[in-house]
N, CA, C and O atoms as a GROMACS GRO file, in nm:
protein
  268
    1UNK      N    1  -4.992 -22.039   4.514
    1UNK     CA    2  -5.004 -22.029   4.659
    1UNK      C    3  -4.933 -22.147   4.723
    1UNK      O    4  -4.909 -22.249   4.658
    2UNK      N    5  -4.908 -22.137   4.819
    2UNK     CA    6  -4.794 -22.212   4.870
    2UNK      C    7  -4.874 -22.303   4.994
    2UNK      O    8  -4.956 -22.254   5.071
    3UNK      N    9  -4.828 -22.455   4.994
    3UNK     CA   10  -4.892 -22.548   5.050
    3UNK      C   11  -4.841 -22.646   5.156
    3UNK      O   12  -4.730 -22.688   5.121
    4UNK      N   13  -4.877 -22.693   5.261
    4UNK     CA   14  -4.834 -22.712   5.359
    4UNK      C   15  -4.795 -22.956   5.282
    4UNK      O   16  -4.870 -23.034   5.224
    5UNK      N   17  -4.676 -22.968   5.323
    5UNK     CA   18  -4.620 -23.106   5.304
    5UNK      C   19  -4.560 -23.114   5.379
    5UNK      O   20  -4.543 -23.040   5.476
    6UNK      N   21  -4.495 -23.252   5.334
    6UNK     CA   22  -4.441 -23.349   5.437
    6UNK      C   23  -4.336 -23.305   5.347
    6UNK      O   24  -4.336 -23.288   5.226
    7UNK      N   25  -4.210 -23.286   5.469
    7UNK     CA   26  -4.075 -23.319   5.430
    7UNK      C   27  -3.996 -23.444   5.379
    7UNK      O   28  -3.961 -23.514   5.474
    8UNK      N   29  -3.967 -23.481   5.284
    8UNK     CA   30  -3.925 -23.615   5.281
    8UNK      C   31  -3.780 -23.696   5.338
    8UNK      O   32  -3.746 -23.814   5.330
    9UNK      N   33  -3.714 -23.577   5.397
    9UNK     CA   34  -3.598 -23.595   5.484
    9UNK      C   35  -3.616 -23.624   5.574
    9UNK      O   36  -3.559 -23.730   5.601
   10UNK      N   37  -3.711 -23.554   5.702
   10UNK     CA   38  -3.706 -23.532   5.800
   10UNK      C   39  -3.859 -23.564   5.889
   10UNK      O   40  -3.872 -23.553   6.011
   11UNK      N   41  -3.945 -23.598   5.808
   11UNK     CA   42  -4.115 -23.602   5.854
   11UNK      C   43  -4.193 -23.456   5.886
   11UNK      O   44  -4.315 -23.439   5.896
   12UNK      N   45  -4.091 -23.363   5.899
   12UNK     CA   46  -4.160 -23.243   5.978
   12UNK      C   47  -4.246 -23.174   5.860
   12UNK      O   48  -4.239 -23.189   5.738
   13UNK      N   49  -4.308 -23.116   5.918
   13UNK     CA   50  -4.392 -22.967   5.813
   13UNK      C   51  -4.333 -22.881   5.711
   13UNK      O   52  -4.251 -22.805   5.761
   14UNK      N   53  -4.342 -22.871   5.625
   14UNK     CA   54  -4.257 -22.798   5.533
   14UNK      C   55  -4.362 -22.713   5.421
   14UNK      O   56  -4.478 -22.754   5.416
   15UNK      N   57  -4.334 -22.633   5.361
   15UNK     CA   58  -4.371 -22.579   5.256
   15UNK      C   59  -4.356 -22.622   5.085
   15UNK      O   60  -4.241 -22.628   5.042
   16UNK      N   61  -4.444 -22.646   5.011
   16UNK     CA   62  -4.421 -22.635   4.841
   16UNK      C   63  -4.456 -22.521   4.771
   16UNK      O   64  -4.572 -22.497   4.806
   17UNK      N   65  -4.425 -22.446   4.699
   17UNK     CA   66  -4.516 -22.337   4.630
   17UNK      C   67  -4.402 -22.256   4.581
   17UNK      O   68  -4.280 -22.272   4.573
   18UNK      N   69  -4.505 -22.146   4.547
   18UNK     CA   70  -4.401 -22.050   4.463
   18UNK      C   71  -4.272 -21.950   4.475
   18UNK      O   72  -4.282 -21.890   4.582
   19UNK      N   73  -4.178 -21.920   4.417
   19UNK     CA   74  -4.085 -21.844   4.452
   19UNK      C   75  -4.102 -21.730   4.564
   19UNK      O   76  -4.016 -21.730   4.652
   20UNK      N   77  -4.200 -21.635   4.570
   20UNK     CA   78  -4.237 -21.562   4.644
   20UNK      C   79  -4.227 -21.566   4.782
   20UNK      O   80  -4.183 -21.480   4.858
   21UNK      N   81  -4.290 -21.717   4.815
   21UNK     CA   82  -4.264 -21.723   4.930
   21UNK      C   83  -4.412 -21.688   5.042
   21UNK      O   84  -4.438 -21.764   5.135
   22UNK      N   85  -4.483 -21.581   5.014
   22UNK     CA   86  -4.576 -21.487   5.057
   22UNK      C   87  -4.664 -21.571   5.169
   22UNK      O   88  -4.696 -21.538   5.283
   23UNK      N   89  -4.693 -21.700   5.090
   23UNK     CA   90  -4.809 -21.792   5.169
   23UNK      C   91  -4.786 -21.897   5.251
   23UNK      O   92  -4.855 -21.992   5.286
   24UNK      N   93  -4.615 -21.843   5.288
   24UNK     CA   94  -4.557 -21.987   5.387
   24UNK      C   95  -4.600 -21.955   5.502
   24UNK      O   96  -4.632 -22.057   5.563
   25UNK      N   97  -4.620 -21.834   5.579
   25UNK     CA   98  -4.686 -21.856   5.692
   25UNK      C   99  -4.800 -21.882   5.712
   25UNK      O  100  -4.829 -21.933   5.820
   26UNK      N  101  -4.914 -21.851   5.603
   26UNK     CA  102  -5.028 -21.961   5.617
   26UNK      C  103  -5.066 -22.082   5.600
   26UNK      O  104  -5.155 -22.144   5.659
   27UNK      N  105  -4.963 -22.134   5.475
   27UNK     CA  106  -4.956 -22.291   5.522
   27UNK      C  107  -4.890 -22.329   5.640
   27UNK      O  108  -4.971 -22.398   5.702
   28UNK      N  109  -4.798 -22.320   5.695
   28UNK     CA  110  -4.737 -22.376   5.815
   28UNK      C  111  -4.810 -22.314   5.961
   28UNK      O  112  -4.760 -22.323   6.073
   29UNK      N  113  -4.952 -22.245   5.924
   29UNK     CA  114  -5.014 -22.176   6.029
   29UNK      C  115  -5.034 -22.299   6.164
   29UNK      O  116  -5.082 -22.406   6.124
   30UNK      N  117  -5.014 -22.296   6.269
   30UNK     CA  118  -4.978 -22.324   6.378
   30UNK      C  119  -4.936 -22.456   6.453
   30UNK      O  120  -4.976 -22.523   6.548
   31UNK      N  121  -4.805 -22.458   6.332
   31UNK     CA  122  -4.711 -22.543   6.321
   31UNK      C  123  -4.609 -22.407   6.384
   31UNK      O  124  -4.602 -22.291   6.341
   32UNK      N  125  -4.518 -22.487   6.530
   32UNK     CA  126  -4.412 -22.400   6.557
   32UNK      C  127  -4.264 -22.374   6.493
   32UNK      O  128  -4.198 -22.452   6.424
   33UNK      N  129  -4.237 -22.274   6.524
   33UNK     CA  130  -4.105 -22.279   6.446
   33UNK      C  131  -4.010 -22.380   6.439
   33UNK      O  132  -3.959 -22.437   6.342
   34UNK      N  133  -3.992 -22.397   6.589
   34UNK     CA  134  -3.864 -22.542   6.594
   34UNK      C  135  -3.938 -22.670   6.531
   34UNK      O  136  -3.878 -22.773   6.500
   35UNK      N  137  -4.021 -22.659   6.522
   35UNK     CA  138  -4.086 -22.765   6.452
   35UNK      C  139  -4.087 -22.804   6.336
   35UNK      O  140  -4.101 -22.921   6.299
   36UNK      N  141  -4.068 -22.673   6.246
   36UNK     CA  142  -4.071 -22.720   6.083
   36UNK      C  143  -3.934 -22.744   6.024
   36UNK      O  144  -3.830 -22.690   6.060
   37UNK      N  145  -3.955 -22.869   5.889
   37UNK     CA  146  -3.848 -22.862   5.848
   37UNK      C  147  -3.793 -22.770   5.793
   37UNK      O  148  -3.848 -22.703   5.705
   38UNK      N  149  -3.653 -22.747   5.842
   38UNK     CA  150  -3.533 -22.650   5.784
   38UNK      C  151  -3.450 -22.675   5.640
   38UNK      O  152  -3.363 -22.599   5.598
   39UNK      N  153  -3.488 -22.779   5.586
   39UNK     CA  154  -3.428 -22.790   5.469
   39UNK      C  155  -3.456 -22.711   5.339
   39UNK      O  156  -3.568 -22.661   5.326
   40UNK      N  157  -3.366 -22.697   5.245
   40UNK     CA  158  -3.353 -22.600   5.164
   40UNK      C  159  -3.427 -22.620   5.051
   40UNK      O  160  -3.433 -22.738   5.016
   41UNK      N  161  -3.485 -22.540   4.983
   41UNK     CA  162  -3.613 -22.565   4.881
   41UNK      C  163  -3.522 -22.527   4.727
   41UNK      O  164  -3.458 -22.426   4.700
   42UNK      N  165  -3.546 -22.653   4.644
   42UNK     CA  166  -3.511 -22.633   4.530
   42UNK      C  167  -3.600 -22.568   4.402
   42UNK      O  168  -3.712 -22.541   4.445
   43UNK      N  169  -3.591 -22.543   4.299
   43UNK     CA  170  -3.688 -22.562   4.185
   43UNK      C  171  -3.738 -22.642   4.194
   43UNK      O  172  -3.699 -22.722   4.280
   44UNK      N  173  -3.866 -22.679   4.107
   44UNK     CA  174  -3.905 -22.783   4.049
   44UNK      C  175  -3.892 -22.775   3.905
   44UNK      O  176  -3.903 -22.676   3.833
   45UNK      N  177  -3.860 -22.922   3.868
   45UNK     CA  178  -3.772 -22.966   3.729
   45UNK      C  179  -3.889 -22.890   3.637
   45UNK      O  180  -3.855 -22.798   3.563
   46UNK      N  181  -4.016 -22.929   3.645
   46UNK     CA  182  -4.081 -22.910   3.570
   46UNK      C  183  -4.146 -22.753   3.522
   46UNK      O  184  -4.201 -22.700   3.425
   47UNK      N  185  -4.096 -22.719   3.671
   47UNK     CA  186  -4.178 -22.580   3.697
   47UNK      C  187  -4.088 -22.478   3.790
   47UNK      O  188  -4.099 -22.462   3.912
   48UNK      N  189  -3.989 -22.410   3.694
   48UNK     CA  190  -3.908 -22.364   3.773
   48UNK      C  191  -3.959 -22.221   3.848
   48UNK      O  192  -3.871 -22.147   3.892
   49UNK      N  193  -4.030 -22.203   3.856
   49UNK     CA  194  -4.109 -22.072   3.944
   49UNK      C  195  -4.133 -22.145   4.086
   49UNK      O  196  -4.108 -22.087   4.191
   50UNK      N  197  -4.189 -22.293   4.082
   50UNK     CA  198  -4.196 -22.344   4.257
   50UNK      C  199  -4.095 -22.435   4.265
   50UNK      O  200  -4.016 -22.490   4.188
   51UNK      N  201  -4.130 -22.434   4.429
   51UNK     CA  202  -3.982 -22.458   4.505
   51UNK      C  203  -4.051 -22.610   4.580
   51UNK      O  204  -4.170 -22.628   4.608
   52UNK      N  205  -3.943 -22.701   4.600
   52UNK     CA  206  -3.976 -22.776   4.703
   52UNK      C  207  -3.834 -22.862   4.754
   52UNK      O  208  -3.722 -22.850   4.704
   53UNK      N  209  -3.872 -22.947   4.863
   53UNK     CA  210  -3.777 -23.012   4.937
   53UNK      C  211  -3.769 -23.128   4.846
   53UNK      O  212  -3.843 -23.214   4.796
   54UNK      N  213  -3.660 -23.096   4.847
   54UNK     CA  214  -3.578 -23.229   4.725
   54UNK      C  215  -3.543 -23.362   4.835
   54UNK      O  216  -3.482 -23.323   4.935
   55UNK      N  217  -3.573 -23.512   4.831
   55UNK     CA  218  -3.541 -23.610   4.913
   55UNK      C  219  -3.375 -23.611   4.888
   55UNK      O  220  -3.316 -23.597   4.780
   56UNK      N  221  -3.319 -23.630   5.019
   56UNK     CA  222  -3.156 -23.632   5.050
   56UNK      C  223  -3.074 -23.523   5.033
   56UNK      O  224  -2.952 -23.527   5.044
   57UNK      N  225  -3.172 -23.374   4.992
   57UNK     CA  226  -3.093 -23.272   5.030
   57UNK      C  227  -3.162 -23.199   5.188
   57UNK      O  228  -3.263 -23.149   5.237
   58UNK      N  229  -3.062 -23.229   5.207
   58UNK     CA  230  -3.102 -23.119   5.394
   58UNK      C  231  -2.976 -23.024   5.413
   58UNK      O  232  -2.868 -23.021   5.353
   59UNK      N  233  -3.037 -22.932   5.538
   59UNK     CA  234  -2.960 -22.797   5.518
   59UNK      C  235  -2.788 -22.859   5.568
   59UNK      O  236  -2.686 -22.794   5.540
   60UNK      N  237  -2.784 -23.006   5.651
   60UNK     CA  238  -2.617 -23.048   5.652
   60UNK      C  239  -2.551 -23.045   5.539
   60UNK      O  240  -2.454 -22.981   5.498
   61UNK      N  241  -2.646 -23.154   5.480
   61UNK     CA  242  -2.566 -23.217   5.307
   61UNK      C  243  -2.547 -23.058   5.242
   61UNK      O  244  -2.434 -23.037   5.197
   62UNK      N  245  -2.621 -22.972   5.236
   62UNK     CA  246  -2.566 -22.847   5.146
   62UNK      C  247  -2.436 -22.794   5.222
   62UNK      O  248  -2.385 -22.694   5.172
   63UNK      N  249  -2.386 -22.837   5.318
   63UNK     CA  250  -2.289 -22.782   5.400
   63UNK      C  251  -2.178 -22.842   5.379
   63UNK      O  252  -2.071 -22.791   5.412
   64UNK      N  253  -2.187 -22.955   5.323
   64UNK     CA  254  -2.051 -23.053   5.329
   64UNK      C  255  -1.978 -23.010   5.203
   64UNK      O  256  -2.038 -22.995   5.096
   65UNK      N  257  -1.816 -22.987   5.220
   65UNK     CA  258  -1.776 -22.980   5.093
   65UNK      C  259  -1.768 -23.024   4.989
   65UNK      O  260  -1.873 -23.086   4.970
   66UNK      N  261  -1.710 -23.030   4.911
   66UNK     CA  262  -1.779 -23.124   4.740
   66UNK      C  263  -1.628 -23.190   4.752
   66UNK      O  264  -1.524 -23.124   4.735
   67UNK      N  265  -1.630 -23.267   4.770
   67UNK     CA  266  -1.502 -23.404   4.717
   67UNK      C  267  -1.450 -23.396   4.575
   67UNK      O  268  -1.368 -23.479   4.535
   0.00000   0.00000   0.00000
């Protein structure tokens, strides 16, 4: 089930949990949209079924081209 954190990019509200996805609107329950962080959810190393916000990836840095 999927759990309401701190973004480590950005301070805002964000989600951890499982691939599915299913229980992000009840963790982020009435937290507004423009409000939560937008950054992109990776695996976790350990546990590749959940996802979370990796520190120093945000949805820019995935945007920039690769040098």
């Amino acid at each position: 089930m999927c759990r309401r954190v701190t973004c480590p990019n950005d301070n805002k509200p964000t989600w951890w949990g499982c691939e599915t996805g299913k229980h992000i609107d009840t963790a982020l329950d009435g937290v507004a949209e423009q409000d939560r962080c937008d950054c992109p959810h990776s695996p976790v190393e350990s546990n590749p079924n959940m996802f979370e916000v990796k520190p120093g990836v945000t949805k820019e840095s995935e945007q920039q081209p690769s040098a």
